[in-house]
C-alpha positions as CSV (number, residue, x, y, z in Angstrom):
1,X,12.2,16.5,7.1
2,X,15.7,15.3,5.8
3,X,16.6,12.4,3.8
4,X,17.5,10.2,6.7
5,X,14.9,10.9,9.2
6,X,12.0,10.4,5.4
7,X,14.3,6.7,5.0
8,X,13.6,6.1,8.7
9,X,9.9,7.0,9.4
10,X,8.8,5.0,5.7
11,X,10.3,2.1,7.5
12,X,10.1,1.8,11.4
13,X,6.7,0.5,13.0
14,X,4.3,2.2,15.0
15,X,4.8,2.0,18.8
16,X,2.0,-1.1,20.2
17,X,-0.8,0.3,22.6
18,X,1.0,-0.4,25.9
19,X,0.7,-4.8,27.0
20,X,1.1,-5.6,23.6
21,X,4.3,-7.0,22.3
22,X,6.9,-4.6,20.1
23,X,6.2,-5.2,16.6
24,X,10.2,-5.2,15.2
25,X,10.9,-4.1,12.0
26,X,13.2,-7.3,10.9
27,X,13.8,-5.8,7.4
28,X,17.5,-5.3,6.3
29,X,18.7,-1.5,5.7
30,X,19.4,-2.8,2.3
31,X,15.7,-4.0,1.9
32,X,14.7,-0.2,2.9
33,X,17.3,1.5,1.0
34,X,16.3,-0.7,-2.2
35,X,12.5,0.9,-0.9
36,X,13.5,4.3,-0.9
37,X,15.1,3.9,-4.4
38,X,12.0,2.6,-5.9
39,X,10.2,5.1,-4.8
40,X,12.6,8.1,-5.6
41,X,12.7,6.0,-9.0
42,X,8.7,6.4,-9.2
43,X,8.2,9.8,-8.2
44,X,10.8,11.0,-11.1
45,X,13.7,11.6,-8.5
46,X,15.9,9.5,-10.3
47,X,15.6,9.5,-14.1
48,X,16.5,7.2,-16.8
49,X,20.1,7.7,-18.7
50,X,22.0,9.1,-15.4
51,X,24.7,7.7,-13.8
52,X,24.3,7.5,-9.9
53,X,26.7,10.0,-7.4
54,X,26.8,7.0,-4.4
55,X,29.1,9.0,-1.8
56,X,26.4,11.2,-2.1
57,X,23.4,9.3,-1.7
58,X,24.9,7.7,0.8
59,X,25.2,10.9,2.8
60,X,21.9,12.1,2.2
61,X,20.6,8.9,3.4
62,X,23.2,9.1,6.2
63,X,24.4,5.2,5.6
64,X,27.9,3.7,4.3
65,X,27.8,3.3,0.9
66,X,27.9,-1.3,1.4
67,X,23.8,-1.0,1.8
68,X,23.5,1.3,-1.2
69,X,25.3,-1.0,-3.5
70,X,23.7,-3.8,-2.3
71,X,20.2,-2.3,-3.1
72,X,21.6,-1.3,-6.7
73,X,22.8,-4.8,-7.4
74,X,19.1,-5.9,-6.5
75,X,17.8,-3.2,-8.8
76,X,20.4,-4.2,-11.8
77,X,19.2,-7.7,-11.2
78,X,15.5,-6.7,-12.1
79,X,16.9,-4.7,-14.8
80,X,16.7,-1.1,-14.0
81,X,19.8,-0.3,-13.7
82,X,23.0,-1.3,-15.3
83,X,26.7,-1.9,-13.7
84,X,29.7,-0.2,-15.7
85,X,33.3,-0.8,-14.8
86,X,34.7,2.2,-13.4
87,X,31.7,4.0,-14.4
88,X,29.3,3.0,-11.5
89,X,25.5,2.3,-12.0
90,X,24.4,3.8,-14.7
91,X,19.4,4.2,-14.8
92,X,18.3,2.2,-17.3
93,X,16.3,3.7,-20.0
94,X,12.8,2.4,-21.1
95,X,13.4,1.9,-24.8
96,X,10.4,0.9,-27.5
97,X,12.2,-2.5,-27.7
98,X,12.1,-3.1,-23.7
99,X,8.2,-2.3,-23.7
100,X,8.0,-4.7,-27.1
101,X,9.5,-7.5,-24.8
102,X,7.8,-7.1,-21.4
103,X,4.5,-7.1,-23.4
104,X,5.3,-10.1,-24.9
105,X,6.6,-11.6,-21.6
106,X,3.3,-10.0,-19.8
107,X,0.9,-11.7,-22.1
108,X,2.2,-15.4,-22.2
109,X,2.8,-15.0,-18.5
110,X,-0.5,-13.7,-17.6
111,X,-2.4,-16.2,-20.4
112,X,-0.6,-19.3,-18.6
113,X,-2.1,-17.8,-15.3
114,X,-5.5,-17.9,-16.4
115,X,-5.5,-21.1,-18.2
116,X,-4.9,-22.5,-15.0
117,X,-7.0,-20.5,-12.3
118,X,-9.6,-19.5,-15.0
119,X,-12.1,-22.4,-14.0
120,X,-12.2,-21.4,-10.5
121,X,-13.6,-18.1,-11.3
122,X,-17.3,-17.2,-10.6
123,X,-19.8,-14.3,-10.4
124,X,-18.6,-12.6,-7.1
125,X,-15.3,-12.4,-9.3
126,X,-17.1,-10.9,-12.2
127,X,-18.7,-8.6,-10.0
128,X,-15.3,-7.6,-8.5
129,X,-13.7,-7.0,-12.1
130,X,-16.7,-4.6,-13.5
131,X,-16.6,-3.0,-10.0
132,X,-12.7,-2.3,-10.8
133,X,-13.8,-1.3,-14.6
134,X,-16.1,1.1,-12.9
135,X,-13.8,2.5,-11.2
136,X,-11.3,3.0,-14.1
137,X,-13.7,4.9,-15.9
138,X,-14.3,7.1,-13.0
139,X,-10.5,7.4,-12.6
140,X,-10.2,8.4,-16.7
141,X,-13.0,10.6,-16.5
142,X,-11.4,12.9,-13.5
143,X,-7.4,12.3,-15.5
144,X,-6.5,10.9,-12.3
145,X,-3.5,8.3,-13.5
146,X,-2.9,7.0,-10.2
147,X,-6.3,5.9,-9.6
148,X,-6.8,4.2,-12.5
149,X,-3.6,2.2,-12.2
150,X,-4.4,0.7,-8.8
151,X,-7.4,0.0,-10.2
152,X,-6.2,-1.7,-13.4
153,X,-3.8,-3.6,-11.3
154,X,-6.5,-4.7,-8.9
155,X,-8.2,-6.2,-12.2
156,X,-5.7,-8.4,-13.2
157,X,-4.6,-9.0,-9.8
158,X,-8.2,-10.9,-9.0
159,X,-7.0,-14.0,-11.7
160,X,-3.6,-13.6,-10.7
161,X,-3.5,-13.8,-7.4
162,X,-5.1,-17.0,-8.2
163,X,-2.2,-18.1,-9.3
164,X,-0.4,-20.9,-6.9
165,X,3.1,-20.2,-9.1
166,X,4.3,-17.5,-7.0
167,X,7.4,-16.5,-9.2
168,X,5.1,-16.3,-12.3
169,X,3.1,-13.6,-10.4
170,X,5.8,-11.7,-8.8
171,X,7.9,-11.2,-12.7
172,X,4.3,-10.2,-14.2
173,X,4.2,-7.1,-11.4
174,X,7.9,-6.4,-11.7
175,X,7.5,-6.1,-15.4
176,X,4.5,-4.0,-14.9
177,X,6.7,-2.0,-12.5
178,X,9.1,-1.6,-15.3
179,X,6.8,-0.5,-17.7
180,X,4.9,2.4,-15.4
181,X,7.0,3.4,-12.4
182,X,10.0,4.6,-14.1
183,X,8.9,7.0,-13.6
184,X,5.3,7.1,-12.8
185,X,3.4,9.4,-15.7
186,X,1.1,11.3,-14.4
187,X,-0.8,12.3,-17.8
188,X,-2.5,9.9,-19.5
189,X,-3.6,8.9,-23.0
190,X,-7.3,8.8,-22.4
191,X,-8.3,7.2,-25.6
192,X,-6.1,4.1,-24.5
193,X,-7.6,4.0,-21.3
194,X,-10.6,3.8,-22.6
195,X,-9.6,1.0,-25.1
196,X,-8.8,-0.8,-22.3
197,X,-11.2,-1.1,-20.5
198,X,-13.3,-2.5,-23.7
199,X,-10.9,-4.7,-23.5
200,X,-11.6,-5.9,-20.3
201,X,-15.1,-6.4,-20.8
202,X,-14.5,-8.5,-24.4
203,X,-12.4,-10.3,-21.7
204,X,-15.3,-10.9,-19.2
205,X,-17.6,-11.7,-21.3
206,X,-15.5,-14.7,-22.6
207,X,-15.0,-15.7,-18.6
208,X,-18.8,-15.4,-17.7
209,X,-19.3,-18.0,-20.8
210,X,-16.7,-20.0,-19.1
211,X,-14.2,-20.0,-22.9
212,X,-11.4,-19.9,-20.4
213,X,-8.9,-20.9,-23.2
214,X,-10.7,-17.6,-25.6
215,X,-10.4,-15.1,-22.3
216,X,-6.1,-16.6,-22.7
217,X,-6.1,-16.1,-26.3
218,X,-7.4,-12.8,-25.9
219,X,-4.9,-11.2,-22.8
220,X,-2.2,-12.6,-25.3
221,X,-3.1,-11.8,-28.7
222,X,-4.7,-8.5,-28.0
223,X,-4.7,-7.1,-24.3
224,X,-1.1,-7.2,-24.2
225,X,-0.7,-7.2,-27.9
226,X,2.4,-4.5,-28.8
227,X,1.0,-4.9,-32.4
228,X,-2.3,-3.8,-31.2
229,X,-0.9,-1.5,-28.2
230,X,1.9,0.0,-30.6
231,X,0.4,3.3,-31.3
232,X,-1.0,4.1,-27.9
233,X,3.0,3.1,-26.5
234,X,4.0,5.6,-29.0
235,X,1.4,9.0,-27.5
236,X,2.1,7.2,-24.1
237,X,5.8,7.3,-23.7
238,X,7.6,9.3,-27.0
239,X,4.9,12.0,-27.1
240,X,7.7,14.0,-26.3
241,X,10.3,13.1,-28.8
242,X,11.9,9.9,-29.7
243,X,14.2,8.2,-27.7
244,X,12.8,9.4,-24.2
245,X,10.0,7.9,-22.7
């Protein structure tokens, strides 16, 4: 399949059984060209520390090169790219004191969200979070990566989503975006998984006893600690060599 025809089929709806009306895809080309970047971003077809080629992107996309720029000034305005005068876009590296800063962003963001959806919370929620703890552990157990992050999204997601302050939410998943889709690892440091998900249930035991403001205290101060996350970060993303995540 080439590039064009991939861009096209990720984008256009199904045709409706016949008597139905057409279901139009409204969404911009620059909206699915920002989608296809994201996801080349993910996958590891676009790396940190390059600078882009647009004419020929552009061409393998089969579009003008106005969409493609538009898309990368939406990326450089969630910060993972960078604009350089007469340079072009340049990928932004991940760098030790990025992932310091989105923790610390993460974990008042996400405390603030709980403080005030925390009370609404009861046992079918419970039930949903040690169902998603369950299936973390199931994830970690067969080193399946992208299993457990859905899953470890879908955990913090059932507070969250709580949330009625929809721009709080949406910079707490484009953070996490930053911190694990660029690009998506698909090793993982089992012993941090597995500290994790302790975590989560020193966490739900403060809900179930209804300490709302203890359950904050703890996504802050420990969850999304980089103090306490530091040397996991470090096996996670410089295992390699310092300098590269």
């Amino acid at each position: 399949m080439s590039v064009p025809d991939a861009l096209h089929r990720a984008t256009a709806p199904e045709p409706p059984p016949l008597g139905e009306a057409p279901r139009l895809n409204t969404r911009s080309l620059r909206e699915q060209v920002y989608d296809y970047l994201r996801a080349e971003m993910a996958r590891g077809g676009l790396q940190p520390g390059g600078f882009l080629d647009l004419t020929d992107i552009a061409r393998r996309l089969g579009i003008s090169r106005t969409p493609l720029r538009e898309a990368l000034l939406h990326l450089e305005a969630q910060g993972f790219v960078s604009v350089f005068p007469r340079r072009g876009f340049r990928l932004n590296d991940l760098t030790l004191d990025d992932i310091r800063h989105f923790y610390e962003i993460i974990g008042a963001l996400e405390a603030s969200a709980l403080r005030s959806v925390g009370r609404s919370l009861g046992p079918a929620d419970f039930s949903r979070m040690r169902q998603l703890d369950a299936d973390m552990a199931d994830a970690v157990a067969a080193r399946d990566f992208d299993r457990y992050y859905a899953a470890n999204l879908a955990f913090h997601d059932v507070y969250l989503a709580r949330s009625d302050n929809a721009r709080l939410v949406a910079q707490v998943r484009l953070l996490k975006q930053r911190l694990y889709d660029w690009p998506r690892r698909r090793s993982m440091v089992q012993a941090w998984e597995q500290h994790s998900m302790v975590e989560h249930e020193d966490f739900l035991r403060l809900l179930e006893r209804g300490d709302i403001d203890e359950a904050a205290a703890h996504l802050q101060r420990v969850h999304w600690s980089f103090a306490v996350q530091e040397p996991f970060i470090h096996a996670y993303y410089f295992a390699a060599g310092p300098g590269a995540p």
